[in-house]
N, C-alpha and C positions, 0 to 999 in steps of 0.2 A: 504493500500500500504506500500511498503517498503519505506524509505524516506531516504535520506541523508542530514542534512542541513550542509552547508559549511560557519563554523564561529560559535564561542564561547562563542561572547560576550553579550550585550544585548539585541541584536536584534536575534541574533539565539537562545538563551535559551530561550524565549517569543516565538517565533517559534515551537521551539522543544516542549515545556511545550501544545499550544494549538493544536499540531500533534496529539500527544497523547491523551490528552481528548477526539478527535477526533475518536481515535480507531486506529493508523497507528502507524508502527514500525517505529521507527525513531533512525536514528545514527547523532551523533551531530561529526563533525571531528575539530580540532582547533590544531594549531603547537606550545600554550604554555601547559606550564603546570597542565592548573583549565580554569574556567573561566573568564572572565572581567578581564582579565590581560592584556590590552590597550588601545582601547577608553573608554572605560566603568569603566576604571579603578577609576579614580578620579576626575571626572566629577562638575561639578558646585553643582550637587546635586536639582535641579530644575524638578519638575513634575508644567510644567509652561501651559495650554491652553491658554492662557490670551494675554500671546507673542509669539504666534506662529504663527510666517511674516516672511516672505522672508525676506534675506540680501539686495537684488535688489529693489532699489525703487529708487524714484524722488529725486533726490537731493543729492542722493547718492555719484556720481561721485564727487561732490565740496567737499562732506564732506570729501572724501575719502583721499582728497590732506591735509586738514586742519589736518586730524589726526595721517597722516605720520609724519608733522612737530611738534607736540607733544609733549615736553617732556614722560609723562606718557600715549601716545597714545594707541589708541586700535586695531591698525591694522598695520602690517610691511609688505612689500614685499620684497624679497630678489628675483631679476631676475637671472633666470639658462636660459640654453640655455635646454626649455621644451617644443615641439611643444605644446603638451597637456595644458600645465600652461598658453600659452598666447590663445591658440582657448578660454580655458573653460572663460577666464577674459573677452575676448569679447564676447560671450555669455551671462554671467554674466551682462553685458553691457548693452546690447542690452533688457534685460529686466527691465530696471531701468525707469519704464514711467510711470504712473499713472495706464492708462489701464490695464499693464500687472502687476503690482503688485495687484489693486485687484484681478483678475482672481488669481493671486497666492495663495493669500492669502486665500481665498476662497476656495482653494483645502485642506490646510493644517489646516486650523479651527477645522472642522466637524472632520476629524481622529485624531487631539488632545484632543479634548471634549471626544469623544469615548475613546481612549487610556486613559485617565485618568478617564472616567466610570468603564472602562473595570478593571483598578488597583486598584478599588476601590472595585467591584466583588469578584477580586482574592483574596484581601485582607479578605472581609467578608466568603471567603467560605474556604480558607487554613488556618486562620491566621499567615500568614506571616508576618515577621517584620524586618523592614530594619533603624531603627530611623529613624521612620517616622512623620513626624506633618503636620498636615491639619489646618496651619495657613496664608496661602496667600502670598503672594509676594507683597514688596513695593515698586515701581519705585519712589529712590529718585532726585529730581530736584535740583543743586546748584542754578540756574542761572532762575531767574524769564519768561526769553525768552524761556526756555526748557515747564516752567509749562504752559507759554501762547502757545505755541504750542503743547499741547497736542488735539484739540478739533478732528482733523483729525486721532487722537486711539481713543476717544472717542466714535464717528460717529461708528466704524468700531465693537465696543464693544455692542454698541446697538444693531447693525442690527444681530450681532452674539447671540444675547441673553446672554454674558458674565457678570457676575456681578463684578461693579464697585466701587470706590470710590475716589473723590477728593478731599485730603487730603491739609490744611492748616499748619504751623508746628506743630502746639499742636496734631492736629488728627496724624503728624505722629510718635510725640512722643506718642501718643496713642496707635500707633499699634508695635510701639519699643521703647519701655522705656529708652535705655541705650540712643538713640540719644539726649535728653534732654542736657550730657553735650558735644554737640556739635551743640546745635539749629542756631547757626548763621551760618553754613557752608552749611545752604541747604535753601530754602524758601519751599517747601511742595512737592507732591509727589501724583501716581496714585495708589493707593492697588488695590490688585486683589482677594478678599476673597477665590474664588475658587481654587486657587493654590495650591501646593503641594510641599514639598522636602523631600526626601531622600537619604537614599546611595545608588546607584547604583552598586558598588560591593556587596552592603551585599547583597541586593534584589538578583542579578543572583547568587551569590552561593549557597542563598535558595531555590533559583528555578531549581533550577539545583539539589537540593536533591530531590525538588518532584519530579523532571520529572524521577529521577531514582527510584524514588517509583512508577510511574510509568510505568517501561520500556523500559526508555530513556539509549540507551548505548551512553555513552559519552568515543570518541577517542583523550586523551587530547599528546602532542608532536607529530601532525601527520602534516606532513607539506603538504600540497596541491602542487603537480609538475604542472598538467595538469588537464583541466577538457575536456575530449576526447568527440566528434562528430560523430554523423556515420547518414548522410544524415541530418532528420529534428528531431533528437532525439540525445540525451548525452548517451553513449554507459557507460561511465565508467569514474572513474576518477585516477588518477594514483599520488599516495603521493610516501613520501622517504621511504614509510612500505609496499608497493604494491600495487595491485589494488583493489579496491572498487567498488561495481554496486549494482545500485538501481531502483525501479519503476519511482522515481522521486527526482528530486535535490533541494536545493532551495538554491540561493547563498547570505548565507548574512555576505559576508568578508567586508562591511564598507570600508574603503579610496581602498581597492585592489582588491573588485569586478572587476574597469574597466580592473583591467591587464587579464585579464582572458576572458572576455570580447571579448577584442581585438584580442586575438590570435586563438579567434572563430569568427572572422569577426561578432561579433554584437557590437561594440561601443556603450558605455553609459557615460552623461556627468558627471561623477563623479569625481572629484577632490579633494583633501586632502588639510585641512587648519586646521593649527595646533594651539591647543589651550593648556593654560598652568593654571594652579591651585596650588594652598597652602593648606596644609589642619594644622590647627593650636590648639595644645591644650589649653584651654577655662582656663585663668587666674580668672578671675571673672566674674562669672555667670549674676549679674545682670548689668554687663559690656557686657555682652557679645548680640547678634545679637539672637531675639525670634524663628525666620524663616528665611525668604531670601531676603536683602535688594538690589535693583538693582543699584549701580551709576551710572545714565545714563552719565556725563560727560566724564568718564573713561571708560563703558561698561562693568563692573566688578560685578559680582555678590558675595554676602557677604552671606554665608551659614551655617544654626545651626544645625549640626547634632551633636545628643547626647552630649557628650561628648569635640566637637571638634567642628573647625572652619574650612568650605571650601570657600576658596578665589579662582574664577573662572573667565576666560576672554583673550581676547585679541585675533586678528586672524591675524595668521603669513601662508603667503601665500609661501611656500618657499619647495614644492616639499615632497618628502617620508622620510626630516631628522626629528631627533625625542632629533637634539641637543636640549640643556637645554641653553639659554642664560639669564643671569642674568638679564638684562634692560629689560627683562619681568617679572622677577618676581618682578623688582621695584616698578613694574606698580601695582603690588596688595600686595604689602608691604603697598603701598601708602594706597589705598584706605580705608583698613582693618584700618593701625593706624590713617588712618586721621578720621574716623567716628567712630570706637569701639577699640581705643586709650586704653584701659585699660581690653580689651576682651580679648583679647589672649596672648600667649607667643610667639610672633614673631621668637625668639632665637632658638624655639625648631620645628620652620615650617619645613616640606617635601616637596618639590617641584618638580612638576611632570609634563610632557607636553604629548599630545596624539592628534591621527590623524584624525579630524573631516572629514567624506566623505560628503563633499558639491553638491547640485545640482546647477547647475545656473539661475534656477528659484525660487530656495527653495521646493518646496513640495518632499518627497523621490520617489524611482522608486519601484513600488510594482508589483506583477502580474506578468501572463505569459508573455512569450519571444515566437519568433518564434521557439525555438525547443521547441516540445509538451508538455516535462516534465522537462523545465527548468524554474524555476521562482525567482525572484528577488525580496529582503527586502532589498534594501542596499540607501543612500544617504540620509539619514535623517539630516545631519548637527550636526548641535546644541540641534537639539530638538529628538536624538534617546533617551534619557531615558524618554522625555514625551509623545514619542509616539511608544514606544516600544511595551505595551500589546494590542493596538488598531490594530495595522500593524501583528504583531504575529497573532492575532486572527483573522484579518481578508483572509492573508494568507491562513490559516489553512481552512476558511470556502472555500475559491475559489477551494485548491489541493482538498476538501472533496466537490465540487460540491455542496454546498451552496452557495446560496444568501446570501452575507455579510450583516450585518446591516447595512451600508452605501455605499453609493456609492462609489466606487475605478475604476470607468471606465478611471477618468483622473489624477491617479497617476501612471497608466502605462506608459512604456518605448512606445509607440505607441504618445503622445503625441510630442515627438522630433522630429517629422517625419512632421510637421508644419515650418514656417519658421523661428518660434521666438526660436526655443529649443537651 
């Protein structure tokens, strides 16, 4: 088939890349200039399965107050008058219960295991390389009550078959050397051996070479006006460059999916929360973070790509702006010098913010839509770059009339149609 996917970033080049394999002409359309030039742009750097849960759970709502009031909190709201911003926070809400976070969680496991099989495939058969390390993640604990409440991820890491570790401070000086000179700031921590990080811009720009080796036309400054309807099919779609038509669409524009959505009478709960990052060059190496350290008190992740430090986190609920406010980047100022104090050059940090498309149950929306050849990649959250090539390829098998390797029946938009969505 002829394809169009609509969106650039990492979710549509993982798309695009396993069209192709597929056998399908595919045209990628995007209104910047290249790829990964916004969400995917400067990302935490985390290929994380290990943490991949819903935002929504038990306990949520209290915490939700304690860390507004935060000095170096990890979540802001800024209220607009947004019919959308307050339905999706009660939604949001309404899945915060035991029951419905496992059932979440549950959905989102199995396609992040896969996606980071699946990147792990890509990797063996393209060699591709994005400063990549296959060193784990270490959820660090300040506060002895963080580490005694872990046994509830624990349970959950089991049942998932996830490999684990509970680390005392020495094991976590073990798995990051440089934290030794700040061992009193933490009591110990969970690793996640199987983790991953990388860049997420390098990965889609090299993927984006293959997919034009090939066949992939890639339409980069194309701005998307409309995506047109004619009965139970998408006739066409109409950018600032003309019209476009294809066999079939797949829209995976991330935070702006829903607008599009909308003005096709199918609504999807996808909402944009905006998250911010540092990316810092590496002062001293053996100061510096091995892999990706998490500080659960702050919810900041601490990230060693090559050369560089990416300091990620914080979720600001606060509509489609993409201002830059300082008292966010304080928040991983903090974090970076308070734990790898002699890592970076703070002085010489980039600071970058971009628009995570949130579901309000957590898992993304994949899969057909009621028009026959419209289908959806888009709501992935926090975890689109670790479930980027699982969702791409799984995609690709559905438009190619494959059996996925996993089950996607309940990451469909057909799930909202329940009364918890």
């Amino acid at each position: 088939m002829k394809i169009l996917v609509l969106g650039g970033g990492v979710i549509g080049v993982t798309t695009a890349y396993f069209l192709a394999e597929a056998g399908h002409e595919v045209t990628v359309l995007d209104r910047q200039q290249g790829p990964a030039l916004e969400t995917s742009f400067a990302n935490a750097g985390e290929v994380s399965p290990g943490y991949a849960s819903p935002w929504a759970g038990p306990g949520i709502p209290t915490k939700a107050v304690k860390w507004l009031l935060m000095k170096y909190g990890p979540l802001v709201v800024r209220p607009a008058f947004d019919p959308h911003m307050w339905t999706w926070l009660l939604k949001m809400l309404r899945n915060c219960t035991s029951e419905r976070y496992a059932l979440n969680k549950s959905r989102m496991v199995p396609l992040a295991e896969y996606s980071r099989d699946t990147l792990k495939a890509l990797r063996a058969a393209t060699g591709i390389a994005y400063d990549e390390r296959t060193q784990g993640t270490l959820q660090l604990f300040r506060k002895q009550k963080q580490l005694d409440g872990t046994g509830g991820d624990v349970e959950v890491l089991k049942k998932y078959g996830v490999p684990y570790e509970l680390l005392d401070r020495d094991g976590c000086i073990g798995a990051e050397p440089a934290l030794a000179a700040v061992r009193e700031k933490f009591v110990g921590g969970l690793r996640l051996p199987g983790d991953e990080t990388g860049d997420c811009k390098m990965f889609t720009d090299r993927l984006a070479e293959l997919c034009v080796a090939r066949g992939v036309t890639f339409d980069y400054g194309m701005t998307i006006r409309r995506v047109v309807r004619d009965r139970n099919r998408v006739s066409h779609v109409l950018t600032d460059k003309g019209w476009r038509t294809a066999d079939a669409y797949v829209m995976a524009l991330g935070s702006y999916s829903p607008q599009f959505m909308r003005k096709m009478k199918r609504p999807i709960p996808v909402y944009p929360v905006k998250g911010y990052s540092i990316t810092v060059p590496i002062k001293d190496v053996a100061a510096a973070p091995v892999s990706t350290v998490m500080d659960e008190s702050y919810k900041v992740a601490v990230t060693r790509l090559g050369d560089r430090i990416r300091v990620g986190g914080t979720a600001e609920i606060s509509g489609y702006s993409a201002k830059l406010y300082a008292a966010r980047r304080a928040t991983l100022d903090h974090s970076l010098t308070d734990l790898f104090p002699r890592g970076g050059d703070i002085g010489k940090a980039t600071f970058w913010s971009g628009l995570r498309p949130m579901t309000p149950d957590g898992p993304p929306v994949i899969g057909a839509t009621r028009y026959s050849n419209l289908h959806l990649n888009t709501g992935h959250g926090t975890l689109g770059w670790t479930m980027a090539c699982g969702s791409g390829r799984v995609l690709a098998d559905l438009l190619s009339g494959r059996k996925p390797d996993i089950d996607t029946s309940e990451l469909a938009i057909s799930r909202y149609e329940h009364r918890f969505g």
